[in-house]
N, C-alpha and C positions, 0 to 999 in steps of 0.2 A: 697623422691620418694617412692610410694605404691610399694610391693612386684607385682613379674608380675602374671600374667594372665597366667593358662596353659590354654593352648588349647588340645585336642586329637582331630584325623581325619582333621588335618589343611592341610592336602594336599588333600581332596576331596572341591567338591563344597561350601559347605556352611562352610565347616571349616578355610577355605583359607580365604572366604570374609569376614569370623568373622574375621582374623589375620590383615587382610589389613584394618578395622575399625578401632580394637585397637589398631593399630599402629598408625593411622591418628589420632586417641584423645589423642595420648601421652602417651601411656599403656605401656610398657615392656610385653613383650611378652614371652614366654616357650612352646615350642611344643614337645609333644614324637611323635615320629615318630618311623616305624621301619625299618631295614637296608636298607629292598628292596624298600623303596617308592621312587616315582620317584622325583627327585630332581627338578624340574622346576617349582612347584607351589612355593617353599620356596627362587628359587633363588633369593640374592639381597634384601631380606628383613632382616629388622635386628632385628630376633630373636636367643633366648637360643633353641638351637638344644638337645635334649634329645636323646637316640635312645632306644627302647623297643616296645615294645610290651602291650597292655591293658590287658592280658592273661597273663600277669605275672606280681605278686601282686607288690613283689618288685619293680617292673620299675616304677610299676604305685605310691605307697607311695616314694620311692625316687623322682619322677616327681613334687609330690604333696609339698614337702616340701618347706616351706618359700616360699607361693603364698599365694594372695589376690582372689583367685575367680580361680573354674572348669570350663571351659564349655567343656563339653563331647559331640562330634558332631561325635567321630568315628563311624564308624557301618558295619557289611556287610551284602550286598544289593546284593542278586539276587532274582528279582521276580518270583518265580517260586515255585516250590515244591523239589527239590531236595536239598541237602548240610541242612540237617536240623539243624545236628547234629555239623557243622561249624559255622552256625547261631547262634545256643548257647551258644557256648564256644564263640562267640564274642559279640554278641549283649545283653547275658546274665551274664554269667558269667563278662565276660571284665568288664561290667557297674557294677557289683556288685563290682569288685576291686577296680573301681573308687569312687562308694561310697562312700566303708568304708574309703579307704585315705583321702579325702575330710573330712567325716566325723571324723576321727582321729586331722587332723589338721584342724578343727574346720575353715573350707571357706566354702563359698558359692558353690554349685554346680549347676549349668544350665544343666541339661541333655536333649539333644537334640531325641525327638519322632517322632513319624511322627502321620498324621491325620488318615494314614490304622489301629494305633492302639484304634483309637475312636467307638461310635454307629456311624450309620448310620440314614442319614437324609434327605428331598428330595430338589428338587429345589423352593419346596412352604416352609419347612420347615427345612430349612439348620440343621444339627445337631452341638450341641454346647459340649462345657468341660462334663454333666451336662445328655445328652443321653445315655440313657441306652447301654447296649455292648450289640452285639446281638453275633452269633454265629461267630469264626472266619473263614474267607477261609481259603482254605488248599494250604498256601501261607506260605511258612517258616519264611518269612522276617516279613509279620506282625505279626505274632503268635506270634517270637521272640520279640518285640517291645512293646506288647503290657504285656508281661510276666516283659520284665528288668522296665515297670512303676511302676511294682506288689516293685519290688528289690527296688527302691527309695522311694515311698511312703512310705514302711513297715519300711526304715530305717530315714526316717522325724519323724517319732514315736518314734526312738531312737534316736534323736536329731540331725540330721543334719538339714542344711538349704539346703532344695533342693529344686527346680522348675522345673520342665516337660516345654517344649515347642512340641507342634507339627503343624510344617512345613507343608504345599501344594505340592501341585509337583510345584518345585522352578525349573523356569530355569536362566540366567544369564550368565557372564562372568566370566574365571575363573574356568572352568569345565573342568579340563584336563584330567580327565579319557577317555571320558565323562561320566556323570552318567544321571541325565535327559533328560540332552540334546543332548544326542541317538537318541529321537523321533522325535527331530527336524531334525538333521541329515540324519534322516532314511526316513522322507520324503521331505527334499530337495535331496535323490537320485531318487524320482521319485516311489519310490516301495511300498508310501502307495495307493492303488487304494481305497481300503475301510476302513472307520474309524469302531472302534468298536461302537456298539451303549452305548449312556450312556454320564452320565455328570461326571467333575472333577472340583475342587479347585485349579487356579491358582494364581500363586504369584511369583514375584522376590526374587532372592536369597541377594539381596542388601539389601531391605527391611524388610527381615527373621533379616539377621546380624542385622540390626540397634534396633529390638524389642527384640533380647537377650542383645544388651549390655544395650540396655534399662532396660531390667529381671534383669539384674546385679544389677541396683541399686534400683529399685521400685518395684519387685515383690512379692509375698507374699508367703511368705513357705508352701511349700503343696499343691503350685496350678497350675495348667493347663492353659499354654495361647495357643487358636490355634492361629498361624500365617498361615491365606491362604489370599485369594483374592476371584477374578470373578469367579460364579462359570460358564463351559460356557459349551458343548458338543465335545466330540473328534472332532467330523465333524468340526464342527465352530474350532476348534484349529487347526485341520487339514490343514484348507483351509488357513487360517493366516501364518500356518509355508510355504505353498506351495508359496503365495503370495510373500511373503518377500524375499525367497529361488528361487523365479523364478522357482521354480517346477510342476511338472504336480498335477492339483487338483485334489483332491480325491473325486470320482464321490459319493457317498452316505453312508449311515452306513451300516453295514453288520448285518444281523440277527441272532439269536440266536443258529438256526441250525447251520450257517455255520462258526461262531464261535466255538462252540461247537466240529466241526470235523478239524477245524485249530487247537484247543488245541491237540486235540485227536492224531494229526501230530506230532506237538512238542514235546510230550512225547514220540512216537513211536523214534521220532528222538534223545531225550534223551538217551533210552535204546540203543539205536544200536549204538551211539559215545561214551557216556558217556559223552559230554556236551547241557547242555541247554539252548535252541536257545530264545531267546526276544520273538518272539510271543509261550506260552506253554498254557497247561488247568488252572494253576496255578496263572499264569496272567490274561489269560481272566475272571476269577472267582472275582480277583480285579479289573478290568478294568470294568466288570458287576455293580458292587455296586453304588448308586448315590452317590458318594463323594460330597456331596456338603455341606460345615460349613459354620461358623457362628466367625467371629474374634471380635466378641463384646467389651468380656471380655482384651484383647489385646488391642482393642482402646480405651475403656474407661480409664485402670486402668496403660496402658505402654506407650501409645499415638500413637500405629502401626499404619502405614499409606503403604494403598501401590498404586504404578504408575500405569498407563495405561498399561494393558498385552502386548499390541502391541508396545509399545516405549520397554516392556524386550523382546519381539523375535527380536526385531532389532538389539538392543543391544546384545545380544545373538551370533545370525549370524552374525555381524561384528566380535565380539570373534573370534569366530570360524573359519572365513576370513583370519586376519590376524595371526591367530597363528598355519597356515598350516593344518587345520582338513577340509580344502574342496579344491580340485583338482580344478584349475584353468580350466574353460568352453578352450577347444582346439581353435585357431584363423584359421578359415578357409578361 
């Protein structure tokens, strides 16, 4: 039997359904985790429970010992401008401890990016591995991201085997924070009226799992796969999750101005709580950008493949159905 698989961030979205893959191929499995994670994504699956933290080196080269393969999926995710300084100590530093572990014991490492850390490209010309990086938003989470690629590439120079993957906005089953699938949520409450304008990169978070354990064994050191899908328009996603969700449709895209004085809100609202709220200036600045790639390289060289968008919100909101994240409609 091959040594197992750690995984980090296996109790978010996409780390879960990477755990739930390699266990259904037969893998042994190792997850650090730290104290406070909420125990529900791990129950009843049978892995090596770790407990730590990616913030400390120790937990992370004890984690790392006697395994066949990294895949680093932890991260923290808030899209906005505030907790920079959070963001780095996790998203930077953390991925740097994994690294060098990784790199110390001589495994593979999969670090998991996202496509906010790529150029930008349009709906005529999707942007791929290979587009130039244009300026970042002033978005701590992609800043962070696109900074911990700088920590792996620099250290594939010092011999590791590492591979970058960067993900779409994945929704799926499985998402018990939630983390994506917030926006689906948010408008089967009825409360999106207007989408932002602008396109994104959709894709399944079942499909992402299936091109890293793919990465695992066919990918080439040093290289970039994106993992997205359709690219399509808020609106158009908008209306799909309203559909599915039975919720009221969102009447049109909103414009620049009035984006611009929604962010202008959110910050306002930032200062005066001291938390920030999902719609801020900092998001809409990424929600602005054509996110729309390019998964070439991924389906040529890993064989990614990914499902109809509309079969993942189904699946999605069923998730979410049965595992108590939507209030049962009142029997009048």
């Amino acid at each position: 039997m091959m040594p197992p698989v750690l995984v980090t961030g296996a109790t978010g979205l996409l780390g879960n359904n990477v755990v739930r893959q390699l266990l259904d191929r037969g893998h042994l499995v190792r997850v650090l985790v730290r104290e406070s994670s909420d125990p529900r994504p791990l129950a009843g699956l049978d892995v090596e429970i770790v407990r730590g933290d990616i913030r400390d080196a120790d937990n992370v080269r004890d984690a790392c010992n006697h395994t066949s393969c990294v895949i680093h999926s932890a991260a923290y995710v808030q899209v906005g401008r505030s907790r920079l300084d959070l963001h780095r100590a996790v998203n930077i530093e953390g991925s740097r401890n994994v690294v060098e572990a990784a790199r110390m014991a001589r495994v593979r490492m999969i670090h998991v990016s996202s496509v906010d850390a790529l150029g930008i490209g349009s709906i005529s010309e999707p942007a791929d591995e290979d587009t130039p990086l244009a300026k970042p938003v002033p978005c701590a989470y992609a800043i962070t991201k696109r900074e911990a690629e700088q920590v792996v590439l620099q250290a594939v120079h010092r011999g590791l085997d590492g591979v970058i993957v960067n993900p779409g906005f994945m929704l799926g089953p499985w998402d018990w924070r939630p983390s994506s699938g917030q926006m689906l949520l948010e408008v089967a409450k009825g409360r999106a009226i207007l989408a932002p304008r602008g396109w994104f990169s959709v894709c399944d978070v079942r499909d992402v799992a299936s091109g890293i354990l793919a990465a695992m064994e066919r990918a080439q050191t040093g290289r970039r796969y994106i993992m997205a899908g359709e690219s399509i328009t808020y609106l158009k996603a908008w209306r799909l999750f309203a559909e599915v969700s039975g919720a009221r449709r969102p009447w049109a895209s909103v414009g620049p101005v009035s984006l611009w004085f929604a962010g202008m809100a959110g910050d306002l609202r930032t200062r005066l709580t001291g938390r920030e709220p999902y719609v801020n200036s900092g998001a809409i600045a990424l929600a602005r950008k054509p996110k729309c790639y390019c998964s070439r390289r991924a389906e040529t060289e890993l064989g990614y493949r990914t499902r109809p968008f509309r079969n993942t919100v189904q699946d999605a909101w069923s998730w979410f159905q049965e595992n108590g994240f939507v209030r049962p409609s009142p029997i009048l």
